[in-house]
SEMIKOL-207780 format. One record per atom (N, C-alpha, C): residue number from 1; residue in one letter; atom name; x, y, z. Coordinates in steps of 0.001 Angstrom, whole numbers, plus 500000, padded with zeros to 6 digits. Layout:
residues N
(NUM 'a' 'CA' (X Y Z))
...
END
This chain:
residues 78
(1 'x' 'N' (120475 315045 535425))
(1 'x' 'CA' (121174 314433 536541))
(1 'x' 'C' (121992 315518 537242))
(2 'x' 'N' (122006 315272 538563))
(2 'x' 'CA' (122499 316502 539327))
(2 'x' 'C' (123684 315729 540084))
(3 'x' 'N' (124759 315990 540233))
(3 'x' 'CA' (126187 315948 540691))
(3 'x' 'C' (126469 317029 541669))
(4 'x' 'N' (126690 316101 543055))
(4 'x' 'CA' (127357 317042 543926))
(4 'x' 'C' (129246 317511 543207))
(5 'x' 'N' (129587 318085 543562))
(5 'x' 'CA' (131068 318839 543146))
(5 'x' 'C' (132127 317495 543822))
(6 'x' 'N' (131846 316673 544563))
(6 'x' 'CA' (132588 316084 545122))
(6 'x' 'C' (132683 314599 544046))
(7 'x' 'N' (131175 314202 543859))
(7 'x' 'CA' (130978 313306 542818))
(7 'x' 'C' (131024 313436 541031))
(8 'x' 'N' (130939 314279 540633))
(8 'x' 'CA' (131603 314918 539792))
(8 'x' 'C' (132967 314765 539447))
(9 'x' 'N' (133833 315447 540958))
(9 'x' 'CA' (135287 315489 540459))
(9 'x' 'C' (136120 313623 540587))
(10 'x' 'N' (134913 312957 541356))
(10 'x' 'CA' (135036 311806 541366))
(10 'x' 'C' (135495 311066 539965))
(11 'x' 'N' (134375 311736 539098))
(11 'x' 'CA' (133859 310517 538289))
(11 'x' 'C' (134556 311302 537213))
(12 'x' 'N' (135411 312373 537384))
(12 'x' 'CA' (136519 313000 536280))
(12 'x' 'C' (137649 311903 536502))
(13 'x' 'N' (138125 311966 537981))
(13 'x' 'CA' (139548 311210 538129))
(13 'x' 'C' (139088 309653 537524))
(14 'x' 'N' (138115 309402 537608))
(14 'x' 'CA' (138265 307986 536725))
(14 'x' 'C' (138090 308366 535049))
(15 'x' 'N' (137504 309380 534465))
(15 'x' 'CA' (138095 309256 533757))
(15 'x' 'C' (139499 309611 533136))
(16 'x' 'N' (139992 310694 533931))
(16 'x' 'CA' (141335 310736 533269))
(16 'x' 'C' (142008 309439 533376))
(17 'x' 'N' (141579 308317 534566))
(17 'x' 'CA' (142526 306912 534841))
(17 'x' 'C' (142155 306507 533460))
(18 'x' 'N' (141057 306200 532652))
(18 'x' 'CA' (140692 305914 531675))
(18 'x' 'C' (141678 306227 530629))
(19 'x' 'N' (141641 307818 530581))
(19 'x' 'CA' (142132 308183 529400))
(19 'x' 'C' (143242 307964 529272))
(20 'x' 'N' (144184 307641 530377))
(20 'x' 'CA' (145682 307775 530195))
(20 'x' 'C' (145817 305908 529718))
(21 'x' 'N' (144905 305128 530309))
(21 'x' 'CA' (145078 303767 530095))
(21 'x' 'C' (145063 303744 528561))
(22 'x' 'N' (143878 303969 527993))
(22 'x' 'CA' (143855 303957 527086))
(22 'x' 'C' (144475 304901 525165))
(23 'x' 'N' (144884 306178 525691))
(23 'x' 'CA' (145552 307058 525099))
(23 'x' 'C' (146991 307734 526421))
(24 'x' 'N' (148031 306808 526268))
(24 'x' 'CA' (149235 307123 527010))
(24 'x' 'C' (149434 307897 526607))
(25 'x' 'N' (149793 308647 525010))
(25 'x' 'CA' (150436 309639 524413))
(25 'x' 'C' (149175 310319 524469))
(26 'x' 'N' (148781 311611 525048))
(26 'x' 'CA' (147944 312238 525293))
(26 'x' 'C' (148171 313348 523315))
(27 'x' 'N' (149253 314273 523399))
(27 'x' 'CA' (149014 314933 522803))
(27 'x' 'C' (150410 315504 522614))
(28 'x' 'N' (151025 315832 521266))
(28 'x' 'CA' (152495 315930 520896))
(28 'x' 'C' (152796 317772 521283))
(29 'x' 'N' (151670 318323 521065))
(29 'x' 'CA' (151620 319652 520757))
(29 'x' 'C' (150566 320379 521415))
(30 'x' 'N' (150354 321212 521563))
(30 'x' 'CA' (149352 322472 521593))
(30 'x' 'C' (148028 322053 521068))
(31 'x' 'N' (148784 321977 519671))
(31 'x' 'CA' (147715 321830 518499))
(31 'x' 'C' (147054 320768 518522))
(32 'x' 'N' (147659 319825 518578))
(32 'x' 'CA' (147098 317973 518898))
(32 'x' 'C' (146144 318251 519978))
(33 'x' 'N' (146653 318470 520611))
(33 'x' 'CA' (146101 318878 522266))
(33 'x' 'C' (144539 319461 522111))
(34 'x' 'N' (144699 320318 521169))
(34 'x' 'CA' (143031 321488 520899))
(34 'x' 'C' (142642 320516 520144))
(35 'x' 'N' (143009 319814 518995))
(35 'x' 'CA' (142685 319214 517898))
(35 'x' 'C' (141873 317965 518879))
(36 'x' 'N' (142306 317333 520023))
(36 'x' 'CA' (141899 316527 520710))
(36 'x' 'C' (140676 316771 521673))
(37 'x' 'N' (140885 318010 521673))
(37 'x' 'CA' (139323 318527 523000))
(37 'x' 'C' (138468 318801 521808))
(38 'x' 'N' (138562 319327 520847))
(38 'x' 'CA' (138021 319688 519523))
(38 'x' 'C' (136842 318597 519335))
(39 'x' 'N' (137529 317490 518626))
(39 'x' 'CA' (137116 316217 518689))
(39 'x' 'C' (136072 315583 519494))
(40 'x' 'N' (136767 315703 520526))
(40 'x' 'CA' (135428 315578 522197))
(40 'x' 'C' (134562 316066 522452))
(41 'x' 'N' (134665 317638 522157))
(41 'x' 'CA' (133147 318590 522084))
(41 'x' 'C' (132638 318346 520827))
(42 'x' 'N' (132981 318203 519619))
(42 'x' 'CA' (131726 317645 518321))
(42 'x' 'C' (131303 316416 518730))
(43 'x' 'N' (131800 315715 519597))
(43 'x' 'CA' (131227 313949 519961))
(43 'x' 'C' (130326 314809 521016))
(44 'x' 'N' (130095 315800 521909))
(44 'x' 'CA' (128946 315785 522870))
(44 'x' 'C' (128355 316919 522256))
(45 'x' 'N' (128404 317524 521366))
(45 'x' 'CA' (127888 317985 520535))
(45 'x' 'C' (126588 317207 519609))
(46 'x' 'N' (127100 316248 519096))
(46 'x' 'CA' (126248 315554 518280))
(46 'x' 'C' (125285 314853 519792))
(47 'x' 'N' (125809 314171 520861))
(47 'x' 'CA' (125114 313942 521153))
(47 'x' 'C' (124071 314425 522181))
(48 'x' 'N' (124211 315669 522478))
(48 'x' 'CA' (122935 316967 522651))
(48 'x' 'C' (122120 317045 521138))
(49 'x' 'N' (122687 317314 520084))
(49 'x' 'CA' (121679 317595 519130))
(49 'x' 'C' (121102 315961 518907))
(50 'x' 'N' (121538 315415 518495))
(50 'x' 'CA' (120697 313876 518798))
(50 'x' 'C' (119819 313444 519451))
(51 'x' 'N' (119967 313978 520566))
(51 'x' 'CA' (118782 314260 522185))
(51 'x' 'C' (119565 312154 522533))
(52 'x' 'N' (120628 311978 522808))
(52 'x' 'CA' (120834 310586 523091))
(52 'x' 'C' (120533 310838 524695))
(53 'x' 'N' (120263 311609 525049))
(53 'x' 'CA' (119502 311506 527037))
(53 'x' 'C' (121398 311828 528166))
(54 'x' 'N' (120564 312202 529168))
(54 'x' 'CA' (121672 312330 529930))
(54 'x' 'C' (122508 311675 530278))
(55 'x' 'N' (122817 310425 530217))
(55 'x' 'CA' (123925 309509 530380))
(55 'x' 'C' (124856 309839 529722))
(56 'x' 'N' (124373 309666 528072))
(56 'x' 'CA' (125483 309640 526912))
(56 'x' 'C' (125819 311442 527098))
(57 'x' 'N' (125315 312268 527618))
(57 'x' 'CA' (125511 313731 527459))
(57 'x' 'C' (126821 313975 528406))
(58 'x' 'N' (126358 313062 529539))
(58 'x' 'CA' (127176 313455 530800))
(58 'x' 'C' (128777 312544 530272))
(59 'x' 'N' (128376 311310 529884))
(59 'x' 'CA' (130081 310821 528785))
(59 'x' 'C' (130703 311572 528584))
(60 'x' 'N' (129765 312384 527375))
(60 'x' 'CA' (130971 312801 526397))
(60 'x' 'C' (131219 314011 527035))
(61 'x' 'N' (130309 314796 528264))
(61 'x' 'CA' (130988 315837 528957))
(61 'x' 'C' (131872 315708 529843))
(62 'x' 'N' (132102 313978 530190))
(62 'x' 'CA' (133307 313782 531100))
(62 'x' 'C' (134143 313670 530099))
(63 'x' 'N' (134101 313447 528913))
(63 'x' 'CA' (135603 313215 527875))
(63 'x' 'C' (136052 314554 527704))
(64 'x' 'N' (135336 315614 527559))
(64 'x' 'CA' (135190 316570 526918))
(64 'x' 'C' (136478 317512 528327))
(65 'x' 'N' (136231 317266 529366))
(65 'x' 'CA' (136448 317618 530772))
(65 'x' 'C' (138107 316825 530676))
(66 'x' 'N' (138077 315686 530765))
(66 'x' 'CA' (139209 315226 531238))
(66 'x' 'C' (140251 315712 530118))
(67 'x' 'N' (140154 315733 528949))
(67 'x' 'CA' (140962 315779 527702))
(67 'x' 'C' (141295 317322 528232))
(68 'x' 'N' (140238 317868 528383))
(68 'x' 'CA' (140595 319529 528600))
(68 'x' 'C' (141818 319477 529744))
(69 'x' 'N' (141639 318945 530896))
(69 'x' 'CA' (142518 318664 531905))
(69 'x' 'C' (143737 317843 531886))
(70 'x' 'N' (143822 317250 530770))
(70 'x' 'CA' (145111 316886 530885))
(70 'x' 'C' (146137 317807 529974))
(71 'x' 'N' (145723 318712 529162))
(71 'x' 'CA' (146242 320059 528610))
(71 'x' 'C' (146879 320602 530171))
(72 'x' 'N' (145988 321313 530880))
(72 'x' 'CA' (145716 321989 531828))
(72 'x' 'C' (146602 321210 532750))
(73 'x' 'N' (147139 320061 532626))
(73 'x' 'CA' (148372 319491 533648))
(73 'x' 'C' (149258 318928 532810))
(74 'x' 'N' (149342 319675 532023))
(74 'x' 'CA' (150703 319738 531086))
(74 'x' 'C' (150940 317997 530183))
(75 'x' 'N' (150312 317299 530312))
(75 'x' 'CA' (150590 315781 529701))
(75 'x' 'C' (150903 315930 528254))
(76 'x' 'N' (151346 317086 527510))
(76 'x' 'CA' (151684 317306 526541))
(76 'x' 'C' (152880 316656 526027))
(77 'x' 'N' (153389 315972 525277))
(77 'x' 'CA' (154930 314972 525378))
(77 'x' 'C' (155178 316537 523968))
(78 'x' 'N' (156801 316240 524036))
(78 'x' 'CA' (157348 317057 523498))
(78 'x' 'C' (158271 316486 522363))
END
């Protein structure tokens, strides 16, 4: 599946709306924080080696994306 850059960054901002709905406390630390993108890349990990097809690939590469980005805009609680 091919994504223009515009639809793409689309379909990130819904998921970060996602992620924050559902995980408010993003991440206490640094470490939580990696420990959390960590997590997200062995979930699209398994599902590339699985061969689960591009839908489930492109998921867990939007989880994989947004988790990274909310590091990257500081949602770190202290």
């Amino acid at each position: 599946m091919k994504l223009t850059q515009e639809q793409a960054f689309a379909m990130l901002a819904n998921r970060l709306e996602h992620a924050r709905r559902e995980h408010p406390v993003f991440a206490t630390n640094e470490l939580d924080a990696y420990s959390a993108i960590s997590g997200e890349t062995r979930e699209l990990e398994w599902a590339i080696c699985a061969n689960e097809g591009p839908s489930r690939i492109l998921d867990e590469a939007l989880d994989v994306a947004a988790t990274a980005m909310r590091l990257v805009m500081g949602e770190v609680q202290d």
